[in-house]
Backbone as a printed PyTorch tensor [residue, N CA C, xyz], in Angstrom:
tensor([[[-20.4610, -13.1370,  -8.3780],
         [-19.8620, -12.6400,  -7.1600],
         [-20.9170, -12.5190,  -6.0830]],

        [[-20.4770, -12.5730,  -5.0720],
         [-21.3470, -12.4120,  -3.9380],
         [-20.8430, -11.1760,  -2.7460]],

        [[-21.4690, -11.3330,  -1.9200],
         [-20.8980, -10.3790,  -0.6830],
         [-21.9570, -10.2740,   0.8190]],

        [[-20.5000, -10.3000,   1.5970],
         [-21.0720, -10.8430,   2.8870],
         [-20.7510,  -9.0790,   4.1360]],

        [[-21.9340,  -9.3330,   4.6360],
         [-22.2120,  -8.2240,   5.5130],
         [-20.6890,  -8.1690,   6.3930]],

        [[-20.1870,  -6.5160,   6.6810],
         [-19.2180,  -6.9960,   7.4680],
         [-19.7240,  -6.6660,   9.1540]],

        [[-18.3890,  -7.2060,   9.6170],
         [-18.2860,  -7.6060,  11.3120],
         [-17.0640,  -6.5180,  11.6700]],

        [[-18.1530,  -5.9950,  12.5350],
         [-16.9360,  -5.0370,  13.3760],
         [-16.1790,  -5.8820,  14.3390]],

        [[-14.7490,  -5.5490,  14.0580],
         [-13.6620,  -6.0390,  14.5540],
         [-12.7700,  -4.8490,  15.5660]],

        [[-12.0670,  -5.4040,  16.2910],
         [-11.1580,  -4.8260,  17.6710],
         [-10.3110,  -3.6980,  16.5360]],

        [[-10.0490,  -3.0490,  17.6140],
         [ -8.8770,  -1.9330,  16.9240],
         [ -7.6200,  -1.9980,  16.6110]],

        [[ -7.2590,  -1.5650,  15.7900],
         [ -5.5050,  -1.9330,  15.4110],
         [ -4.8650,  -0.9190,  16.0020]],

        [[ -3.5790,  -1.1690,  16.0890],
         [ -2.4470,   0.2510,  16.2190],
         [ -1.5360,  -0.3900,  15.5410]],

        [[ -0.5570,   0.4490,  14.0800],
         [ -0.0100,   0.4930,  13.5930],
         [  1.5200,   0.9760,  14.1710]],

        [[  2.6080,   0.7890,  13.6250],
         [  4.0590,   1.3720,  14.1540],
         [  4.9530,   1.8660,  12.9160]],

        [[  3.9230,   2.5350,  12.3500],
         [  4.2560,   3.3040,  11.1460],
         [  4.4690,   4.0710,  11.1260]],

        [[  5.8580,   5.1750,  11.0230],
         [  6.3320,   6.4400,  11.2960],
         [  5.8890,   7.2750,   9.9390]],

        [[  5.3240,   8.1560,  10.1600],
         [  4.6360,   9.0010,   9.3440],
         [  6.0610,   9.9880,   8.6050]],

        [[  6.6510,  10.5960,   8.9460],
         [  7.7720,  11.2160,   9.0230],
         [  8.6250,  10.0600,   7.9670]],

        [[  9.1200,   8.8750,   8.4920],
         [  9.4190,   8.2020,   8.2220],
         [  9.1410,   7.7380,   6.6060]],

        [[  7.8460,   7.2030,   6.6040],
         [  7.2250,   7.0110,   5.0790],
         [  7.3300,   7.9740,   4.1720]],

        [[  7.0460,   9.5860,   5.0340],
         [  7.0140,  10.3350,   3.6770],
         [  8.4130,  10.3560,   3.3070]],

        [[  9.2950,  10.5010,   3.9800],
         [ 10.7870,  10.5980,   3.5780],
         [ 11.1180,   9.5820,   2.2550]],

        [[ 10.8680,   7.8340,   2.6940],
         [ 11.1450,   7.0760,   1.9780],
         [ 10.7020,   7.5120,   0.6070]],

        [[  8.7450,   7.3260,   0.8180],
         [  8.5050,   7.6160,  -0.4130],
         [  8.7170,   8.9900,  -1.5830]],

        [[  9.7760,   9.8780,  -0.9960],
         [  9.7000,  11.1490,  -1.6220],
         [ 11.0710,   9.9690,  -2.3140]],

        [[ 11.8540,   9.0480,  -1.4960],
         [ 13.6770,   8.8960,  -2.2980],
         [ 13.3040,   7.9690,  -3.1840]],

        [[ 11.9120,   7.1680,  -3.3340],
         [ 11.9790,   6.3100,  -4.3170],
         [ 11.8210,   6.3370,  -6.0180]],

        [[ 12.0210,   5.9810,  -6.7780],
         [ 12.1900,   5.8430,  -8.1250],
         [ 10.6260,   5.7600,  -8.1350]],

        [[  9.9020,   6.9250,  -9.2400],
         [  8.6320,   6.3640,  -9.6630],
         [  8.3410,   5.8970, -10.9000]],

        [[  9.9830,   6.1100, -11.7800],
         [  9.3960,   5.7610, -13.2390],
         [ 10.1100,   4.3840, -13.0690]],

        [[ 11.0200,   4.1560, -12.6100],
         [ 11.1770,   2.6310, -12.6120],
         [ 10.4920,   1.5540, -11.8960]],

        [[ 10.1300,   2.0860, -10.6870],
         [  9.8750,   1.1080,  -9.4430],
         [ 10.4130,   0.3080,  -8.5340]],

        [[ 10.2800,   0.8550,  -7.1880],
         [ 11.2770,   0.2490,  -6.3430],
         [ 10.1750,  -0.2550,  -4.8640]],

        [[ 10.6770,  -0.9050,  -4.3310],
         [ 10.0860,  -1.0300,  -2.7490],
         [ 11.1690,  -1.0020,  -1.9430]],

        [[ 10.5120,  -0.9350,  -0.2870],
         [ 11.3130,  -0.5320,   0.7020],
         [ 10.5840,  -0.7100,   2.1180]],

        [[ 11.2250,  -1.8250,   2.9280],
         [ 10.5460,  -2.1240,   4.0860],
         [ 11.4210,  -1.1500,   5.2220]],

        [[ 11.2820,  -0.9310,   6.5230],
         [ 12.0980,  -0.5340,   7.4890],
         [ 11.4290,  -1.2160,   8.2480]],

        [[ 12.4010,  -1.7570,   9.2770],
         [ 11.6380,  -2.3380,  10.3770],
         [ 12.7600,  -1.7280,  11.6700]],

        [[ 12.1210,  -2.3120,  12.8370],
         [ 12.7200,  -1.7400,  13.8990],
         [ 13.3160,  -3.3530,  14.4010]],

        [[ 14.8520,  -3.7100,  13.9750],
         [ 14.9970,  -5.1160,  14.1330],
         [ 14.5630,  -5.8120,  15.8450]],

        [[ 14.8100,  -4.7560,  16.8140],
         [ 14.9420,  -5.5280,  18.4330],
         [ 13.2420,  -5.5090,  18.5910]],

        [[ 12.3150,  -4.5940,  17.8180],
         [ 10.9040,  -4.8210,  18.5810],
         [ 10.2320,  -5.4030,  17.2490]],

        [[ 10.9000,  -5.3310,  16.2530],
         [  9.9450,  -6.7370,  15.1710],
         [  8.8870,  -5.4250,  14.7190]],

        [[  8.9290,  -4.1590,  15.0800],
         [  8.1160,  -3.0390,  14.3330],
         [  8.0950,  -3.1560,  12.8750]],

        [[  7.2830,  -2.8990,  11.9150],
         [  7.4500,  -1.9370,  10.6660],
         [  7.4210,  -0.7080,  10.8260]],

        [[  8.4500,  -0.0170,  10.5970],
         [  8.2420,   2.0000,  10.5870],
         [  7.6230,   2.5500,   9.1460]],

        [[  7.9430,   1.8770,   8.4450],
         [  8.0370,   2.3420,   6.6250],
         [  7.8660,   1.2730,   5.8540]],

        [[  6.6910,   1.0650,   4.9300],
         [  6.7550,   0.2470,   3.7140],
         [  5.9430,   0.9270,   2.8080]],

        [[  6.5610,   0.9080,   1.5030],
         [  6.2730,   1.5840,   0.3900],
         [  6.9360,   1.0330,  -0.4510]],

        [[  5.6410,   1.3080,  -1.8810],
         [  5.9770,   0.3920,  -2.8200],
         [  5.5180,   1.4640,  -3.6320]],

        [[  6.2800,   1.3330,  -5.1380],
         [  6.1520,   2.6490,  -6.4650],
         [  6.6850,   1.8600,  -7.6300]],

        [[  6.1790,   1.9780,  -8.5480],
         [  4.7990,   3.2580,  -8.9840],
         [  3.7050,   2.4770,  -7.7540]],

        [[  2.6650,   3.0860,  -7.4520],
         [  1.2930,   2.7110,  -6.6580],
         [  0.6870,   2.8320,  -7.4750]],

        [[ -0.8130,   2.2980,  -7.1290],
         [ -1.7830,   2.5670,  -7.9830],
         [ -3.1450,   2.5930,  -7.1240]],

        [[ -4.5380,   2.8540,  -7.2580],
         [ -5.3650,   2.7810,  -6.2250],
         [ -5.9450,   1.1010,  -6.2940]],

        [[ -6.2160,   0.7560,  -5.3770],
         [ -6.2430,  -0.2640,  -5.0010],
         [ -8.1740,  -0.5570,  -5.1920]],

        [[ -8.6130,   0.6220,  -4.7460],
         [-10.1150,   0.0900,  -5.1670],
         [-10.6410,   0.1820,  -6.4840]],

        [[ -9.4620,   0.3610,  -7.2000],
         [-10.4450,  -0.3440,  -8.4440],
         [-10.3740,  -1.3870,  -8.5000]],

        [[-10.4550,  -2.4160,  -7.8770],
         [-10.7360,  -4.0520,  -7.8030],
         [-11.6350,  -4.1840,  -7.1300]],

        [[-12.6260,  -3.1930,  -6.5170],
         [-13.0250,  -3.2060,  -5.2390],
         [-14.6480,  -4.0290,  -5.9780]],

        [[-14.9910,  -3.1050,  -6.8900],
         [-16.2130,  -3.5720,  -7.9690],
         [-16.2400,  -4.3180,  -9.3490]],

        [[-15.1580,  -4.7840,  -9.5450],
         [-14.5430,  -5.2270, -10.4830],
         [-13.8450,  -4.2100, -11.7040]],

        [[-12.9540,  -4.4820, -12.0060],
         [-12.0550,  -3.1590, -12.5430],
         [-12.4700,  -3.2260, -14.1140]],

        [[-12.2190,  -2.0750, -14.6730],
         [-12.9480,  -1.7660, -15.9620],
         [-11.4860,  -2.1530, -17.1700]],

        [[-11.8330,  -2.6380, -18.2630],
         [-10.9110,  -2.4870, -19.1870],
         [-10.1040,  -1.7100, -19.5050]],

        [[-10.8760,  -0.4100, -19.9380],
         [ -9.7270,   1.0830, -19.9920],
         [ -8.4660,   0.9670, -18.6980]],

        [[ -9.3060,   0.5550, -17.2930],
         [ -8.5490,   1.1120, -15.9710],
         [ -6.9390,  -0.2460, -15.8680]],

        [[ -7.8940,  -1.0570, -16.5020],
         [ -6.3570,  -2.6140, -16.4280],
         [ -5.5830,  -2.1570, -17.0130]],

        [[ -6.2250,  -1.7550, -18.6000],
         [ -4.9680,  -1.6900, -19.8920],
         [ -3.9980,  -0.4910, -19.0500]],

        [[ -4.1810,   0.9210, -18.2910],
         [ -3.7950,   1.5630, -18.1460],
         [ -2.6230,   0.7100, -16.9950]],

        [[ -3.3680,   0.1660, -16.1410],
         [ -2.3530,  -0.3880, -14.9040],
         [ -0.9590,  -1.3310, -15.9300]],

        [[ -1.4810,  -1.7630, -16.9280],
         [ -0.9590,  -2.6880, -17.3290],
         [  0.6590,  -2.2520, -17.9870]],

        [[ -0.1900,  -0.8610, -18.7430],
         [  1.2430,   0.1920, -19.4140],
         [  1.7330,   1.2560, -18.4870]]])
């Protein structure tokens, strides 16, 4: 593996309703798993996307450990 210095980049603004997400993610199923986009159809926004079960995402960040897969895995 390798790795390359990063580059500061311009600023984002998101159209993600905070209010919004937590709502969704409190109605979703966590032992089964569900997702759920909202968008705002006339301005092409996303308000809400959430996806469950989650999991943290940086353990891929250094390469992920055996114990941590098998667990993602079950």
């Amino acid at each position: 593996l390798s790795t390359t210095q990063s580059v500061a980049g311009q600023d984002m603004r998101t159209t993600l309703d905070l209010e919004l997400q937590q709502s969704v993610y409190q109605r979703l199923s966590m032992e089964q798993g569900a997702a759920a986009v909202i968008m705002d159809a006339k301005k092409g926004e996303v308000l809400s996307y959430v996806s469950t079960p989650g999991f943290d995402s940086n353990l891929f960040a250094n390469g992920i450990s055996k114990k941590d897969w098998d667990s993602l895995l079950n």
